[in-house]
C-alpha positions as CSV (number, residue, x, y, z in Angstrom):
1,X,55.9,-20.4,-25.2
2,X,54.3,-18.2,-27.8
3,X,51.5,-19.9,-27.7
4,X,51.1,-20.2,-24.1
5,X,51.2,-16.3,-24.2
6,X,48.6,-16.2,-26.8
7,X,46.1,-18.3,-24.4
8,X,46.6,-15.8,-21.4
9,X,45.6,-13.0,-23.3
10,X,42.8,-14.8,-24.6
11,X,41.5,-15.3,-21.2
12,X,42.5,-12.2,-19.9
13,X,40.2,-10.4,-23.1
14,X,37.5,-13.0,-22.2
15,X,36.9,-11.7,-18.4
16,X,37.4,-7.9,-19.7
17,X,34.5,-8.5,-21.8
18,X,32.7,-10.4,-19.0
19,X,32.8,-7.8,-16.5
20,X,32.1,-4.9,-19.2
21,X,29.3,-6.7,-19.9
22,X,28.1,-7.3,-16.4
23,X,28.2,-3.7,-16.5
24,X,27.2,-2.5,-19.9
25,X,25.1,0.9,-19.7
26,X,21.0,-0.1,-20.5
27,X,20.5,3.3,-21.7
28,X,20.8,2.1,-24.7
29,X,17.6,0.4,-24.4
30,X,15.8,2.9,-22.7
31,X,14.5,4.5,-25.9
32,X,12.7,1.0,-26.9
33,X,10.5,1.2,-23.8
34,X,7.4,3.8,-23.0
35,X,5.3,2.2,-21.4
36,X,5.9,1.2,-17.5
37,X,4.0,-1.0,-15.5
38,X,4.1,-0.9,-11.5
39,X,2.5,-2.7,-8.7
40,X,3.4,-1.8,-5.1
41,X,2.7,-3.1,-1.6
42,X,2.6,-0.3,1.4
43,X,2.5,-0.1,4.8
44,X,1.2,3.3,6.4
45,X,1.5,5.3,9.7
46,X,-2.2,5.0,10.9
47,X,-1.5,1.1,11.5
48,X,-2.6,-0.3,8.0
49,X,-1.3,-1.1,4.4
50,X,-2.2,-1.1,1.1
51,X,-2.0,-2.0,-2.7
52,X,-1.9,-0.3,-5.8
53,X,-0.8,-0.6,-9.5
54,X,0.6,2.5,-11.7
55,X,0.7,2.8,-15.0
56,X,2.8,4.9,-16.9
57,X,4.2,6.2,-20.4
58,X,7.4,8.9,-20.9
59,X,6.5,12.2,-21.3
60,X,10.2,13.6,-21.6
61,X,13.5,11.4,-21.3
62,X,13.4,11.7,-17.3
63,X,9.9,12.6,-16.9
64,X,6.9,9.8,-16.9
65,X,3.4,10.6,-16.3
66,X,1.4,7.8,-14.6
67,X,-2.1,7.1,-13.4
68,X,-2.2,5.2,-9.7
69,X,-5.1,3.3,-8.1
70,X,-4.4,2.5,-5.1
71,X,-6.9,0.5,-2.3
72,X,-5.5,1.2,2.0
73,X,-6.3,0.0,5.3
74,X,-6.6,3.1,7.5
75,X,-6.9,2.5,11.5
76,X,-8.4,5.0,14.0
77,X,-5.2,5.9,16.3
78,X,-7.8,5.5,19.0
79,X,-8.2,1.6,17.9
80,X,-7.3,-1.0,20.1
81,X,-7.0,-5.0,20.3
82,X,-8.7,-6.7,23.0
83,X,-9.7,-10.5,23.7
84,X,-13.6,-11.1,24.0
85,X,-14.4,-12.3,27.7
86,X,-15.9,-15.6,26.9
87,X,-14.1,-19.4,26.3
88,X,-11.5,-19.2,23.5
89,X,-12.2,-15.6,22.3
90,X,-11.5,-13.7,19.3
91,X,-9.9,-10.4,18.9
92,X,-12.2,-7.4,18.5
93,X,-11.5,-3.5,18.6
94,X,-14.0,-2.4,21.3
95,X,-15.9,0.6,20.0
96,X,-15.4,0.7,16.6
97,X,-17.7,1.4,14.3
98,X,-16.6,1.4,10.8
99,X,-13.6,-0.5,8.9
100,X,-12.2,2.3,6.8
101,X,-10.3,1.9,3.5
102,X,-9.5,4.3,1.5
103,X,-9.9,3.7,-2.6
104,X,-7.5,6.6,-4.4
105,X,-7.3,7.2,-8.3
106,X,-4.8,9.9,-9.4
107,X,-2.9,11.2,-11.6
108,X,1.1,11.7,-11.2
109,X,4.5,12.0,-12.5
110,X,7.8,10.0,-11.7
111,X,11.0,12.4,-12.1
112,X,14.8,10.8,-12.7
113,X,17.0,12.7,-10.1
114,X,19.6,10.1,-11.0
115,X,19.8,7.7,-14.0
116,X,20.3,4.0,-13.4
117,X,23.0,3.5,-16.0
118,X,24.2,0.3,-15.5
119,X,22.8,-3.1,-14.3
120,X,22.9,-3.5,-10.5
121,X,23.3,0.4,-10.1
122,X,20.8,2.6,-8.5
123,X,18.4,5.4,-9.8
124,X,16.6,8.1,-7.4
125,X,13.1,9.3,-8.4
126,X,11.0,11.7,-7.1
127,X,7.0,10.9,-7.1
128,X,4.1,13.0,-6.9
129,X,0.1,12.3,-7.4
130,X,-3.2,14.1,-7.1
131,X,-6.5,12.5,-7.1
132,X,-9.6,11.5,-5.9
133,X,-9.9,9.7,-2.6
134,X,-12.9,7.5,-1.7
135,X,-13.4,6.3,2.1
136,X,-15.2,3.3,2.3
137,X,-17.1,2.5,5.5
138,X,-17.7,-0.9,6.5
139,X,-19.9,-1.3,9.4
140,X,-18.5,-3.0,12.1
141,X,-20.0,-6.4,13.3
142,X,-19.4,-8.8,16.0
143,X,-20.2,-11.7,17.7
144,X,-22.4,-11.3,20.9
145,X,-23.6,-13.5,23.4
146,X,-27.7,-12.7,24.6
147,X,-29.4,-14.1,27.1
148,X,-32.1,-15.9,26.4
149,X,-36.2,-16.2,28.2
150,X,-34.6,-19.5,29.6
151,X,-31.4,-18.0,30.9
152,X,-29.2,-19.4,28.2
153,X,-27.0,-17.8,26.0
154,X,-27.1,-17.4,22.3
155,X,-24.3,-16.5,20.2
156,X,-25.3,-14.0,17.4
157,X,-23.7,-12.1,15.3
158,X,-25.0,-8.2,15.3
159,X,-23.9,-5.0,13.7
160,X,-22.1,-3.1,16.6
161,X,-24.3,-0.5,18.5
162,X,-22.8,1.5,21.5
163,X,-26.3,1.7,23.2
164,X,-27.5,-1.8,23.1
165,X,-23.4,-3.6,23.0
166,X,-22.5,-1.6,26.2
167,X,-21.9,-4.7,28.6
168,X,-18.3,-5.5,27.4
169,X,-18.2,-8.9,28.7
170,X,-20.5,-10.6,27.0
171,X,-18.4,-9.9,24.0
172,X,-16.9,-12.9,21.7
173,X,-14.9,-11.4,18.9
174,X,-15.0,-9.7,15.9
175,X,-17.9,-11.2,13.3
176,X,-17.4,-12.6,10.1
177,X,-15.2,-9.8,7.9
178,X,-18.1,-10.2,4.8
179,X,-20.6,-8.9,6.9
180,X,-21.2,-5.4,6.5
181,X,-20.2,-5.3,2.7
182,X,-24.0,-4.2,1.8
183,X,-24.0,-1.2,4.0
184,X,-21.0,0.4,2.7
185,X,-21.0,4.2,3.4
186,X,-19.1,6.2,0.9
187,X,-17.6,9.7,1.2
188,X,-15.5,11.7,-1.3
189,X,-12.5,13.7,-0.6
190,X,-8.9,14.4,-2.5
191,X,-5.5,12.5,-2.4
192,X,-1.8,13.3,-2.6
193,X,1.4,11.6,-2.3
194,X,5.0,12.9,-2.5
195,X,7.7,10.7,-2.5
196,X,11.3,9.1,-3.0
197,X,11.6,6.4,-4.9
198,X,14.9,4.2,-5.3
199,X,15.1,1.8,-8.2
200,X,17.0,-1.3,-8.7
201,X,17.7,-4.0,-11.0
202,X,19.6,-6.4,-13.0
203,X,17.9,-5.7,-16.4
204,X,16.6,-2.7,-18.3
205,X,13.0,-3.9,-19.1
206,X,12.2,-5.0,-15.1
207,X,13.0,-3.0,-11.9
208,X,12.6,-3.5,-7.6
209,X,12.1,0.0,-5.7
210,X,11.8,0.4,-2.3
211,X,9.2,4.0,-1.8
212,X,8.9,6.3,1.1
213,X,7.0,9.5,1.3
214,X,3.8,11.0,2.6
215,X,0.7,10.7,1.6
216,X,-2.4,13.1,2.5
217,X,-6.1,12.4,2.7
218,X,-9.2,15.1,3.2
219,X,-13.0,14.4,3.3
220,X,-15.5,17.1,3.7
221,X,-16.6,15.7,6.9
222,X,-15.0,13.8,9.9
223,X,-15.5,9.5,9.4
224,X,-16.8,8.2,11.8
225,X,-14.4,5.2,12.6
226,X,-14.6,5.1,16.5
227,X,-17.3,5.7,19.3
228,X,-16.2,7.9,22.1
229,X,-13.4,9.2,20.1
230,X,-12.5,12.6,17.9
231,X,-13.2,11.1,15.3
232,X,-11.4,12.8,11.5
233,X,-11.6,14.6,8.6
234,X,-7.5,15.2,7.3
235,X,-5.4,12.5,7.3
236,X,-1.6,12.9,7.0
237,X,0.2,9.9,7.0
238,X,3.9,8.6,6.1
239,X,4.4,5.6,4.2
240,X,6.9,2.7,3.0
241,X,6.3,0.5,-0.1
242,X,8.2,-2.2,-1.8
243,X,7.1,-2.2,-5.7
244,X,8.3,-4.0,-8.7
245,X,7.4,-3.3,-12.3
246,X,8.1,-3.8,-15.7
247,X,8.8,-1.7,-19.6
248,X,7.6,-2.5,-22.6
């Protein structure tokens, strides 16, 4: 009997442990890592997404500063989808003129509102970065049928000109997405994101967030992205990411 009793606490000490451990504070740890290594996939509200990597160190117990690069698809609200008018078309945005991403450096801090204390639980951070923000223009191409001396058509591919690309119809499809890449139009502006940032996982030294915030772009001059359309100059925008990093 006595030793009956002696198994059952044994087992009941066993699972005590178990679940303290499942949920042993990694605060402990905290002080072994500086460094903090994120990558981050985003979708914005002007139809496009992104990428970008951050890279950061502790400057206080809560506070980490961080450099961010970030690359974006950015969409003219005025763009829209339409099939060519030809057999077995492509998809083509009538009227544009430029594919616009926007490259961003900057420089930011991530602030602990709440401290994940314990695997599984959940910490709340607040973001903010300013930077630099390059717009990079890629002329639009596509593919356009011409009508030949003969009266046959030729399919070629053609940098997109209102003036001469006016008779919709004869439209294919967007052209190969290289083309362009040599005529890249670059114009500088400034960058800044503010944000929320919730933070999960099941070990100290790697993490899952899911990000939400706004982000805000401004050029000296308007881009020109669509024809026949105001084109702009500030863009506000909200965003969602998913990112998931690491500490060393």
């Amino acid at each position: 009997m006595q030793k009956r009793i002696y198994i059952t606490f044994y087992i009941v000490l066993f699972f005590i442990n178990y679940s303290s451990a499942q949920n042993a504070p990694i605060t402990d740890g905290e002080l072994l890592y500086y460094k903090d290594f994120n990558i981050g996939f985003s979708l914005n509200t002007y139809g496009g997404g992104g990428i970008y990597y951050r890279h950061g160190w502790h400057k206080t117990g809560n506070v980490k500063n961080y450099i961010e690069s970030d690359i974006s698809y950015i969409r003219h609200p005025k763009e829209i989808w339409r099939y060519g008018y030809q057999e077995n078309p492509s998809t083509y945005t009538f009227g544009r003129l430029n594919y616009t991403y926007f490259l961003r450096n900057s420089f930011g801090q991530k602030i602990e509102l709440t401290e994940r204390s314990y695997k599984n639980a959940l910490g709340l951070n607040f973001i903010y970065n300013i930077g630099i923000s390059l717009a990079l223009l890629k002329p639009a191409y596509i593919d356009y049928f011409i009508q030949n001396a003969d009266g046959t058509n030729s399919l070629v591919t053609e940098k997109y000109n209102p003036e001469k690309h006016n008779i919709e119809y004869r439209i294919y499809g967007n052209g190969p997405f290289l083309s362009g890449f040599n005529e890249l139009d670059v114009k500088v502006g400034l960058f800044g994101r503010v944000g929320l940032n919730i933070e999960y996982g099941q070990y100290p030294d790697e993490y899952k967030s899911l990000e939400a915030g706004l982000t805000f772009d401004a050029f000296n001059e308007k881009l020109p992205m669509v024809n026949k359309a105001e084109q702009i100059q500030f863009f506000p925008a909200m965003y969602i990411a998913f990112n998931f990093g690491w500490k060393k």
